[in-house]
PyMOL Python script that loads the backbone (N, CA, C, O; Angstrom):
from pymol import cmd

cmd.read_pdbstr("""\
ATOM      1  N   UNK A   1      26.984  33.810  -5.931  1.00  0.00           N
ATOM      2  CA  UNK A   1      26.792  34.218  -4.551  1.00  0.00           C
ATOM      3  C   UNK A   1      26.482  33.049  -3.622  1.00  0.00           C
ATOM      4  O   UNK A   1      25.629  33.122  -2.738  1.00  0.00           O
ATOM      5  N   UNK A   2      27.129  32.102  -3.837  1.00  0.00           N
ATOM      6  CA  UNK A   2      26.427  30.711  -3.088  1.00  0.00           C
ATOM      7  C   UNK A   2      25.453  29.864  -3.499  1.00  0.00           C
ATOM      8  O   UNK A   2      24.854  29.998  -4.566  1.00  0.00           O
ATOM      9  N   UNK A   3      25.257  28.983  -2.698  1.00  0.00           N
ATOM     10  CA  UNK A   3      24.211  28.089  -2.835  1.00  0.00           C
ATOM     11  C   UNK A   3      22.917  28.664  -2.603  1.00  0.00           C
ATOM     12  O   UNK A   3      22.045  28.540  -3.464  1.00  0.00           O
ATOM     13  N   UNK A   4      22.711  29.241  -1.598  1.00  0.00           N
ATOM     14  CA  UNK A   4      21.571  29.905  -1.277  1.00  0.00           C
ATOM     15  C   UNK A   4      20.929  30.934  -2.493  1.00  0.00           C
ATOM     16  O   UNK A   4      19.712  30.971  -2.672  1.00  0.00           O
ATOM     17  N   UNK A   5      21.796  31.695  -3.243  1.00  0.00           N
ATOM     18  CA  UNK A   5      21.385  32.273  -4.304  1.00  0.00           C
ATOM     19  C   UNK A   5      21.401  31.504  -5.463  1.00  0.00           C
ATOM     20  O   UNK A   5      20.928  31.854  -6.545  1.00  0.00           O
ATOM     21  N   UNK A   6      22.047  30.272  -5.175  1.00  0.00           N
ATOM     22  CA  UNK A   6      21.363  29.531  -6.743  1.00  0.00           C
ATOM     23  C   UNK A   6      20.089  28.784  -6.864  1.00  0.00           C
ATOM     24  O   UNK A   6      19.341  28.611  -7.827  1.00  0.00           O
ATOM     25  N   UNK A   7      20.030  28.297  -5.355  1.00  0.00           N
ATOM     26  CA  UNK A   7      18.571  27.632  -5.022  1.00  0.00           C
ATOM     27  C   UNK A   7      17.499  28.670  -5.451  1.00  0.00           C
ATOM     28  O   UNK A   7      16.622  28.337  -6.249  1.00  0.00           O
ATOM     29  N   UNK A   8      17.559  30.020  -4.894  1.00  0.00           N
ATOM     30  CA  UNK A   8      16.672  31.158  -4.905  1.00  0.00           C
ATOM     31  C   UNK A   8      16.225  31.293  -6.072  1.00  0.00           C
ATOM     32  O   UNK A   8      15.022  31.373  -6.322  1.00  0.00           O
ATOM     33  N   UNK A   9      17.622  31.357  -7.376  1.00  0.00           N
ATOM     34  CA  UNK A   9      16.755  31.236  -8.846  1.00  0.00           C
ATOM     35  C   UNK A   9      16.130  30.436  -9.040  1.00  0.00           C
ATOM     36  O   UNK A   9      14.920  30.568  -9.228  1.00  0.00           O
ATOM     37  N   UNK A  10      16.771  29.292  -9.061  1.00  0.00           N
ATOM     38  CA  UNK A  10      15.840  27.949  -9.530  1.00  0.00           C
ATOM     39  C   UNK A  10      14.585  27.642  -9.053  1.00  0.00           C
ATOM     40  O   UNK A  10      13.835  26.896  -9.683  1.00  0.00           O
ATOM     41  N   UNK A  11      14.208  28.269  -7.745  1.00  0.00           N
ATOM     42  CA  UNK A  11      12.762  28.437  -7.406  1.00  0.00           C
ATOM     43  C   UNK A  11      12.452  29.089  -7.896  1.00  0.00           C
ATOM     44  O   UNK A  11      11.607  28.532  -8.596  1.00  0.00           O
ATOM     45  N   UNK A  12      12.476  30.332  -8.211  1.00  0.00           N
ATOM     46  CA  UNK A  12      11.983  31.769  -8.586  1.00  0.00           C
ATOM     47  C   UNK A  12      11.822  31.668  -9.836  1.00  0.00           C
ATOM     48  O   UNK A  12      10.644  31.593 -10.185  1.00  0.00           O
ATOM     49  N   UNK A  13      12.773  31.632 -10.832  1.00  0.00           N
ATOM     50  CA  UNK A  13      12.945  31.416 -12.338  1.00  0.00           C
ATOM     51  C   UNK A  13      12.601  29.912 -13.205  1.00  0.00           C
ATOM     52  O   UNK A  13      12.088  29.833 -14.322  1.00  0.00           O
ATOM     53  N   UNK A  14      13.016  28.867 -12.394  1.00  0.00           N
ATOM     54  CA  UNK A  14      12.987  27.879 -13.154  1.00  0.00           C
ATOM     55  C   UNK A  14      12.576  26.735 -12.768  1.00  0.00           C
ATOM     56  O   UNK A  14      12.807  25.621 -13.237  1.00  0.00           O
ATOM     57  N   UNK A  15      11.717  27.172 -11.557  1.00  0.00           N
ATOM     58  CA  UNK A  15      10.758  26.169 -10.725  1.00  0.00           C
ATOM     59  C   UNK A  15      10.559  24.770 -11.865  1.00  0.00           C
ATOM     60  O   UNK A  15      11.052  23.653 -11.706  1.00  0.00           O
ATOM     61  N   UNK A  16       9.562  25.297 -13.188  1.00  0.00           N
ATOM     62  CA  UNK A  16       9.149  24.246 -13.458  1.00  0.00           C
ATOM     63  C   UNK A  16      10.143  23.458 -14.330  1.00  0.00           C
ATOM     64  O   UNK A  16       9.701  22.383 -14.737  1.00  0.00           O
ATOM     65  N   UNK A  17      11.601  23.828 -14.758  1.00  0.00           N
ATOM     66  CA  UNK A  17      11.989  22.696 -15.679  1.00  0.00           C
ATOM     67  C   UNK A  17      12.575  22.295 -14.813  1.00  0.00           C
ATOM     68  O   UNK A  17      13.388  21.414 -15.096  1.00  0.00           O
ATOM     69  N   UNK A  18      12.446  22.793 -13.123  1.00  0.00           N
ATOM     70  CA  UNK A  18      13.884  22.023 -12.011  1.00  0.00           C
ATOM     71  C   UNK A  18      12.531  20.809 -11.666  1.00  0.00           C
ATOM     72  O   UNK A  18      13.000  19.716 -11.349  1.00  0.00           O
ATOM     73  N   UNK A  19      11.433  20.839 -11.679  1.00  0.00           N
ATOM     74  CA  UNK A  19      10.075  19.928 -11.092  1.00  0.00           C
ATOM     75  C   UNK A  19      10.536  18.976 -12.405  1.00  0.00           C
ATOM     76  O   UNK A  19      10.984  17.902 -12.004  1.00  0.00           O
ATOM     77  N   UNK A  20      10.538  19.062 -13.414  1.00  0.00           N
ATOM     78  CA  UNK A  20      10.451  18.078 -14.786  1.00  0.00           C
ATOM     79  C   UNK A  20      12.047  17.311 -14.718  1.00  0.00           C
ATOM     80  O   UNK A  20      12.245  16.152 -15.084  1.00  0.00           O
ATOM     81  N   UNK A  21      12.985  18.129 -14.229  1.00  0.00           N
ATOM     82  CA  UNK A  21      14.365  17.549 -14.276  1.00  0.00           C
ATOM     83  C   UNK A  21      14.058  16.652 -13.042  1.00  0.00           C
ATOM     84  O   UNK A  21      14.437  15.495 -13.224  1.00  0.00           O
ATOM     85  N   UNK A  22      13.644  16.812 -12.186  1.00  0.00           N
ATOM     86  CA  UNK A  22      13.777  16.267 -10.680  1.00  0.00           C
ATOM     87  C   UNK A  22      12.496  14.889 -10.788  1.00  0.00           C
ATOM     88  O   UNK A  22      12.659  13.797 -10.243  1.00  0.00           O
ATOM     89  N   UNK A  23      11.710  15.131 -11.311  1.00  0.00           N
ATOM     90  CA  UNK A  23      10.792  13.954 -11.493  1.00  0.00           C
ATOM     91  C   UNK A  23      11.034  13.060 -12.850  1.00  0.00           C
ATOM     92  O   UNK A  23      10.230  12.195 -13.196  1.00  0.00           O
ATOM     93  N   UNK A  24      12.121  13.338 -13.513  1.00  0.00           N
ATOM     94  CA  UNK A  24      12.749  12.928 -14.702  1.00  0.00           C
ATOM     95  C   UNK A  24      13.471  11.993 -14.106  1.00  0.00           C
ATOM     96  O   UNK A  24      13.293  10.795 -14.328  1.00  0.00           O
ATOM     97  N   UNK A  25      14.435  12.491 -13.219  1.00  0.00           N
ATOM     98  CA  UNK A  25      15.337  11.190 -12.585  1.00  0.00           C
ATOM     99  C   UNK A  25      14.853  10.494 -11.574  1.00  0.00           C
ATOM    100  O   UNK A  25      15.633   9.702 -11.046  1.00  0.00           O
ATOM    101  N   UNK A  26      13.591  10.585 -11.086  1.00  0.00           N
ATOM    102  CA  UNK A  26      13.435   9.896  -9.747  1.00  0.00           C
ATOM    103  C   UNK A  26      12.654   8.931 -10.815  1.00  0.00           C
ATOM    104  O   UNK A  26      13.110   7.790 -10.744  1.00  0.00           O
ATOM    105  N   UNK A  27      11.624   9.055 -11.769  1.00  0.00           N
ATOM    106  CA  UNK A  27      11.192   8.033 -12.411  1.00  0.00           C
ATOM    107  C   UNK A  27      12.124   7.084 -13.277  1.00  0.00           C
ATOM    108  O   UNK A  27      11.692   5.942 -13.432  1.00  0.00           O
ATOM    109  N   UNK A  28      13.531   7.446 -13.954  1.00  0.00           N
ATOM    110  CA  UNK A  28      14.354   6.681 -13.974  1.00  0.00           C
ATOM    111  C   UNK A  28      14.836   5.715 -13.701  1.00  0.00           C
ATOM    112  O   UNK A  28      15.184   4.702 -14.309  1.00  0.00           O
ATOM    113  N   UNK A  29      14.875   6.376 -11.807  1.00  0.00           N
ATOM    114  CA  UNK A  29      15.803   5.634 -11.356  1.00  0.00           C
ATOM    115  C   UNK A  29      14.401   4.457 -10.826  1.00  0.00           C
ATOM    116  O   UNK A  29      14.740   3.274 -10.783  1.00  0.00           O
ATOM    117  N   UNK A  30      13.415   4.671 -10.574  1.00  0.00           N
ATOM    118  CA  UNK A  30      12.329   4.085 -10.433  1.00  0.00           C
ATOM    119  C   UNK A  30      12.003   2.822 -11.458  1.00  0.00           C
ATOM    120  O   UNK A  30      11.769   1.692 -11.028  1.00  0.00           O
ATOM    121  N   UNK A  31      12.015   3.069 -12.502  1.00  0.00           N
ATOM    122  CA  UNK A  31      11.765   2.328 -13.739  1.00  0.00           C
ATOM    123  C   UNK A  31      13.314   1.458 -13.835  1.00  0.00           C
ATOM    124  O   UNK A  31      13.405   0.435 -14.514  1.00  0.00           O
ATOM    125  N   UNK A  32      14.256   1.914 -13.211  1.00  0.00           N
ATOM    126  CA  UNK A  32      15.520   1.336 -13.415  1.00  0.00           C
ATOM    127  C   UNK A  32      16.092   0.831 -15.088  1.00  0.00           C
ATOM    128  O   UNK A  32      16.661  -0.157 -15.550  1.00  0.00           O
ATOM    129  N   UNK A  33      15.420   2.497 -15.773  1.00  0.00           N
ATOM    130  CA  UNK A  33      16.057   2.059 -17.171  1.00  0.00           C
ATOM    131  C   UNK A  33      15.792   3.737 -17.496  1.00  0.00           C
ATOM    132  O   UNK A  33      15.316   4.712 -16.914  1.00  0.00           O
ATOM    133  N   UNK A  34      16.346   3.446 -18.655  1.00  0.00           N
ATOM    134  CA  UNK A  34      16.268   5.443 -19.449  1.00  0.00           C
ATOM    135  C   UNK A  34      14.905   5.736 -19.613  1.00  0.00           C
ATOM    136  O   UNK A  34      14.112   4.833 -19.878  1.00  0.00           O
ATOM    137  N   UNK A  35      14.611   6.697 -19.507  1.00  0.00           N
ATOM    138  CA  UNK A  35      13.391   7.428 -20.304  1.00  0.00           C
ATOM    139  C   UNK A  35      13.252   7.744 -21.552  1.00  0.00           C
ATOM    140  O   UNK A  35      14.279   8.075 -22.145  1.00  0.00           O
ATOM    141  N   UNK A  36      11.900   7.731 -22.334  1.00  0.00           N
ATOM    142  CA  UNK A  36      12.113   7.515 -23.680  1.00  0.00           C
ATOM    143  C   UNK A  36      10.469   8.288 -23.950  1.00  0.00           C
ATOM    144  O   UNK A  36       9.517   8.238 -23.172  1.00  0.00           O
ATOM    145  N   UNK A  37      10.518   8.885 -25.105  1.00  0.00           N
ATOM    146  CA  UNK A  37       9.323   9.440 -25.647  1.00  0.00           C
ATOM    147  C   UNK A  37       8.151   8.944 -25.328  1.00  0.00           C
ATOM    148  O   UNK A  37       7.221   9.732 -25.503  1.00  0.00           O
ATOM    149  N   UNK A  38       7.818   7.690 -24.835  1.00  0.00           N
ATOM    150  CA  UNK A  38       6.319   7.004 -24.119  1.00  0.00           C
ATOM    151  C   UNK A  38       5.981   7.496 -22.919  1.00  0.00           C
ATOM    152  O   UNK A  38       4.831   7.464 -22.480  1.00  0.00           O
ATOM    153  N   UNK A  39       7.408   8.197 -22.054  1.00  0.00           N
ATOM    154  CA  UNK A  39       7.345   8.831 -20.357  1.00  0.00           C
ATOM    155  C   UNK A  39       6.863  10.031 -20.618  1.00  0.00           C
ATOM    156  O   UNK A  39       5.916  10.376 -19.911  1.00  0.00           O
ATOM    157  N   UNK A  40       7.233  10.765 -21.419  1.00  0.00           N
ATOM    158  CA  UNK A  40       7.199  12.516 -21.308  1.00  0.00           C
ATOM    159  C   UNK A  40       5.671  12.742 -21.191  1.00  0.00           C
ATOM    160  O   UNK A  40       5.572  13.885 -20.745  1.00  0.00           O
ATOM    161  N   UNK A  41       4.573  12.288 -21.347  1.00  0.00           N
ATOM    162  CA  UNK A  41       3.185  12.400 -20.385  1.00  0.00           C
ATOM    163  C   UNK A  41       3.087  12.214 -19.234  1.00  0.00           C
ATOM    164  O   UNK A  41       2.528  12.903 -18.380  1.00  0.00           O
ATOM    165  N   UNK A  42       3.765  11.027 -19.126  1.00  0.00           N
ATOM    166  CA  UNK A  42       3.678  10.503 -17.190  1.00  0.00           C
ATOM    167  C   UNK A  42       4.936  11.896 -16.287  1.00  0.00           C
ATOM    168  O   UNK A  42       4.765  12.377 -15.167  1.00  0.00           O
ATOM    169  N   UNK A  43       5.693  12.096 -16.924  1.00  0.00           N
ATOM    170  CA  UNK A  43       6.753  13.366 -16.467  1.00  0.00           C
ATOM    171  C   UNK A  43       6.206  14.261 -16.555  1.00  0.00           C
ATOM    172  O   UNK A  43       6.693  15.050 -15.746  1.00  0.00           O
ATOM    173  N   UNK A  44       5.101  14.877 -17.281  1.00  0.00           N
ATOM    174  CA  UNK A  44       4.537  15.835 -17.075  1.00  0.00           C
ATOM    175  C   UNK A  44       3.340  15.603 -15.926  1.00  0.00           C
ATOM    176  O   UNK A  44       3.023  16.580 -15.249  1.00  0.00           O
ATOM    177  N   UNK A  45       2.867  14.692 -15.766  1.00  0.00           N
ATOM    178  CA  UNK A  45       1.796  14.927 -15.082  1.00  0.00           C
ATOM    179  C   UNK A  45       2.578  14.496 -13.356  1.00  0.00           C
ATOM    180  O   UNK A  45       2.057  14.782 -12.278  1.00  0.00           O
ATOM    181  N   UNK A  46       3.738  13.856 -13.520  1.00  0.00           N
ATOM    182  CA  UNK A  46       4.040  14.092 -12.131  1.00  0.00           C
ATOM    183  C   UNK A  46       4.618  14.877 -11.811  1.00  0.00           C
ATOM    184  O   UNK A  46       4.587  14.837 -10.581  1.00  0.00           O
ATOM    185  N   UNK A  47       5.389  15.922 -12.232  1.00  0.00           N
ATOM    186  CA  UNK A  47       6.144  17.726 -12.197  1.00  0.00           C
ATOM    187  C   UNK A  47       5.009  18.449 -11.484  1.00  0.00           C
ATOM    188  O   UNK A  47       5.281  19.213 -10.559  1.00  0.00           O
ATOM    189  N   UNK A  48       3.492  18.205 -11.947  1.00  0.00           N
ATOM    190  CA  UNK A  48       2.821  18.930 -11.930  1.00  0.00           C
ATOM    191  C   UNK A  48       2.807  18.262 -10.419  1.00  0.00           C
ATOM    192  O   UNK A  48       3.094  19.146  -9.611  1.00  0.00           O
ATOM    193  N   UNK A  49       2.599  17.157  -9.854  1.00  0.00           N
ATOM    194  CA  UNK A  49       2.493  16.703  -8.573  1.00  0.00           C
ATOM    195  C   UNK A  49       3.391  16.967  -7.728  1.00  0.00           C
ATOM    196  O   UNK A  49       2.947  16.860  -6.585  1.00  0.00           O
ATOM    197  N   UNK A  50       4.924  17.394  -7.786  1.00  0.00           N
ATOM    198  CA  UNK A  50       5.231  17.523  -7.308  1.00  0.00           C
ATOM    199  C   UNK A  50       5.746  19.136  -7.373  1.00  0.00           C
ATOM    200  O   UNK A  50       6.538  19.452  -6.486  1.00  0.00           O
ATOM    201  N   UNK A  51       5.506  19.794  -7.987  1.00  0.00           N
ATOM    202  CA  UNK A  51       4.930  21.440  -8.307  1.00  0.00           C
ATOM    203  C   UNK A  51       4.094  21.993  -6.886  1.00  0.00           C
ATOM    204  O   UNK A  51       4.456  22.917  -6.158  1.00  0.00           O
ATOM    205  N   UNK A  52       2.931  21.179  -6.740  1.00  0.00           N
ATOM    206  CA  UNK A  52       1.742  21.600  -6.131  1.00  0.00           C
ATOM    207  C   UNK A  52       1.593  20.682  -4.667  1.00  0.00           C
ATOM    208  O   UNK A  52       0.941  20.886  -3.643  1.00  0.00           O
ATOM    209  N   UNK A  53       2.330  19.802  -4.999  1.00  0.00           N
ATOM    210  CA  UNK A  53       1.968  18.824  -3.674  1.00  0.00           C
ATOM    211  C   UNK A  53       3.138  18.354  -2.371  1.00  0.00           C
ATOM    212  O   UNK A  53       2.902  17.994  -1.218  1.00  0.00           O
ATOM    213  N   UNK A  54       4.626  18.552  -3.193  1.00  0.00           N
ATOM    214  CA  UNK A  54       5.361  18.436  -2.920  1.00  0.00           C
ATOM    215  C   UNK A  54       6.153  16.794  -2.888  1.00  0.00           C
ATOM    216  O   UNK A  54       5.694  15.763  -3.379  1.00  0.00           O
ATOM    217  N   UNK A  55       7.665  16.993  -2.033  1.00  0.00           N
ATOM    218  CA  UNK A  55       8.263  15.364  -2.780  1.00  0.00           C
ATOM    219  C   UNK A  55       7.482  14.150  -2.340  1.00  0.00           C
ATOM    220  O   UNK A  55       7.322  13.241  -3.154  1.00  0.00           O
ATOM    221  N   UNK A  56       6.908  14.041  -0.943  1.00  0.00           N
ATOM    222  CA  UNK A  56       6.087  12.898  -0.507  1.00  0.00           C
ATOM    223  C   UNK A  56       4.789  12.265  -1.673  1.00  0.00           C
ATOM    224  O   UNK A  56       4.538  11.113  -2.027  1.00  0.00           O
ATOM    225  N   UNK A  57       4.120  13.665  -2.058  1.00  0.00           N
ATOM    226  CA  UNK A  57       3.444  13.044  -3.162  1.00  0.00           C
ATOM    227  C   UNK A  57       3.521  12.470  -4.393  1.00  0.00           C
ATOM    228  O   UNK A  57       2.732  11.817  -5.077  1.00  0.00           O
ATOM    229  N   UNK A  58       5.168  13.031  -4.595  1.00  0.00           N
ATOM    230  CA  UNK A  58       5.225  12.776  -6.117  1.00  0.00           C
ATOM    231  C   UNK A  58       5.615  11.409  -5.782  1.00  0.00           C
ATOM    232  O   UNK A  58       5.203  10.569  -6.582  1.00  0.00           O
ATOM    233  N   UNK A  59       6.565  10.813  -4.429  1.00  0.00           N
ATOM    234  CA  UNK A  59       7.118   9.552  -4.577  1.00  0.00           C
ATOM    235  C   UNK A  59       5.519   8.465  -4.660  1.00  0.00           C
ATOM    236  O   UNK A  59       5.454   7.527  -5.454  1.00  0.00           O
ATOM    237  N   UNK A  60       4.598   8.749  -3.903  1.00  0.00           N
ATOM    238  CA  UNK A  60       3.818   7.985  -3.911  1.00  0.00           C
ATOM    239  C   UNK A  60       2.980   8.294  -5.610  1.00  0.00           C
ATOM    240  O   UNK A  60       2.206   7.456  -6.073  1.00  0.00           O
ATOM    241  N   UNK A  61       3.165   9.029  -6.024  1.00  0.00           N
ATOM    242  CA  UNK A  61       2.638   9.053  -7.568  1.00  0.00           C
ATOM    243  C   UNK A  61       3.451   8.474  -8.384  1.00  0.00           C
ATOM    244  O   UNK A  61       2.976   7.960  -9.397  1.00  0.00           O
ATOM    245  N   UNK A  62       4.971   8.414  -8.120  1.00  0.00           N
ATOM    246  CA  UNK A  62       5.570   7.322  -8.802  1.00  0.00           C
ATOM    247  C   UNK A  62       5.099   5.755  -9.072  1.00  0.00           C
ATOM    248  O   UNK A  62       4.924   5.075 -10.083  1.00  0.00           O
ATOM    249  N   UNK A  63       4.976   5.514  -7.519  1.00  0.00           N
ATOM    250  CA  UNK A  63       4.404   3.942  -7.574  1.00  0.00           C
ATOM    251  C   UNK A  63       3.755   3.697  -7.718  1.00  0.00           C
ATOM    252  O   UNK A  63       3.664   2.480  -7.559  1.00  0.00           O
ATOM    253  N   UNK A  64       2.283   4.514  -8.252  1.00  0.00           N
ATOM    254  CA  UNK A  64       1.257   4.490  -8.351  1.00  0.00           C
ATOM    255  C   UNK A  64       1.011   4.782  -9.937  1.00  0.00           C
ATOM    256  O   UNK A  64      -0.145   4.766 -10.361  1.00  0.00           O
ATOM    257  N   UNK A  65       2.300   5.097 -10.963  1.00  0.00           N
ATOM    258  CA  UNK A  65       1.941   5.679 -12.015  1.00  0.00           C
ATOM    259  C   UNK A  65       1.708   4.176 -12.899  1.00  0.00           C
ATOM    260  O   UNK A  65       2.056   3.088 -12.441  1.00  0.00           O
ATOM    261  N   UNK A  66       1.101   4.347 -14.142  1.00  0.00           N
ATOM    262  CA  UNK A  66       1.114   3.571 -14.828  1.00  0.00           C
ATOM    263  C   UNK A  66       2.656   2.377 -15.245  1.00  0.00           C
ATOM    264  O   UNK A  66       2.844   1.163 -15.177  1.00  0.00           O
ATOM    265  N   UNK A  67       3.479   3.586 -15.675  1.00  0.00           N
ATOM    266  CA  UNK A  67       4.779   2.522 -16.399  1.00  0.00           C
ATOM    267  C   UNK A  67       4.975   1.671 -14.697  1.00  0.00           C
ATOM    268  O   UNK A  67       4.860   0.449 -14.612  1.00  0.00           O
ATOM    269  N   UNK A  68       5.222   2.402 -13.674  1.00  0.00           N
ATOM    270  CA  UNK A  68       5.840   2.022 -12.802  1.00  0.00           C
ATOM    271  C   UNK A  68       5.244   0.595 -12.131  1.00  0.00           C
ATOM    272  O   UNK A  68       5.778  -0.160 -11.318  1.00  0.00           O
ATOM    273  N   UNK A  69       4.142   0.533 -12.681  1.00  0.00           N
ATOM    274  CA  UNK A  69       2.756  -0.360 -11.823  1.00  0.00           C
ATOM    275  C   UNK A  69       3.260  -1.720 -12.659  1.00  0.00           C
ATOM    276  O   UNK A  69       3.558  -2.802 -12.153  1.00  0.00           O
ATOM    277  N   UNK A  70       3.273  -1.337 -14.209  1.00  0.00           N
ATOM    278  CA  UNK A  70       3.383  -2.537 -15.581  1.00  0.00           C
ATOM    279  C   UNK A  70       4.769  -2.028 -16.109  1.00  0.00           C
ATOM    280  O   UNK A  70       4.859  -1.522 -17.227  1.00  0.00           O
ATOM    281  N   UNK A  71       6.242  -2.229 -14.967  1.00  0.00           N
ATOM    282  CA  UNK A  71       7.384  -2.696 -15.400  1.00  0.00           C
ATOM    283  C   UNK A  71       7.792  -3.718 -15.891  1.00  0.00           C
ATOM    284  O   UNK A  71       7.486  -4.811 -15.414  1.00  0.00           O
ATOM    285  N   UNK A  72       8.441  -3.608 -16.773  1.00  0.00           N
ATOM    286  CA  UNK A  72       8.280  -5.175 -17.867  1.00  0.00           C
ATOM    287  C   UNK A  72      10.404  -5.441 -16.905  1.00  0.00           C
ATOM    288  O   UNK A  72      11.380  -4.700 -17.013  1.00  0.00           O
ATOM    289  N   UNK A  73      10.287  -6.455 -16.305  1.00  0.00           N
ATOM    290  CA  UNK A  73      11.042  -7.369 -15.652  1.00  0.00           C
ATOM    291  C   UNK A  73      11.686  -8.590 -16.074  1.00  0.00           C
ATOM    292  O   UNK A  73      12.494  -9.287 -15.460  1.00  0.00           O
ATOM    293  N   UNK A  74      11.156  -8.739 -17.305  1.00  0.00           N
ATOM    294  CA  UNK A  74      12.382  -9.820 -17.821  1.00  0.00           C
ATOM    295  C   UNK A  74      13.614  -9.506 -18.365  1.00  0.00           C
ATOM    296  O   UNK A  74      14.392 -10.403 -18.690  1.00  0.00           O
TER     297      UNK A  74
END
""", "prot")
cmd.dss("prot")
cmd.show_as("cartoon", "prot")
cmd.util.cbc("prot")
cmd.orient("prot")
């Protein structure tokens, strides 16, 4: 039925794995490398930030998260 009815589920039904998918790739692309079994704490605890707080907070909880702070750059 459109976009409008697919958005509607994914809020309604699947809010939280669309918060874990959506803060999955922004820390990605943040970290500028894959995610790997050491993230899935920091992905959970920013889903939850951006669950409750919305996207402004989660970006500033990105830069503020641990991996993101001690990116290894060589």
């Amino acid at each position: 039925h459109g976009p409008s009815a697919l958005a509607r589920v994914l809020v309604e039904s699947r809010s939280e794995e669309l918060a874990r998918e959506v803060t999955r790739r922004l820390l990605a692309y943040a970290l500028a490398r894959p995610l790997d079994w050491r993230d899935e704490r920091t992905v959970a605890d920013l889903a939850v930030v951006l669950r409750e707080r919305g996207f402004g907070a989660l970006l500033r909880a990105v830069v503020a998260s641990r991996p993101f702070r001690f990116v290894d750059v060589s």
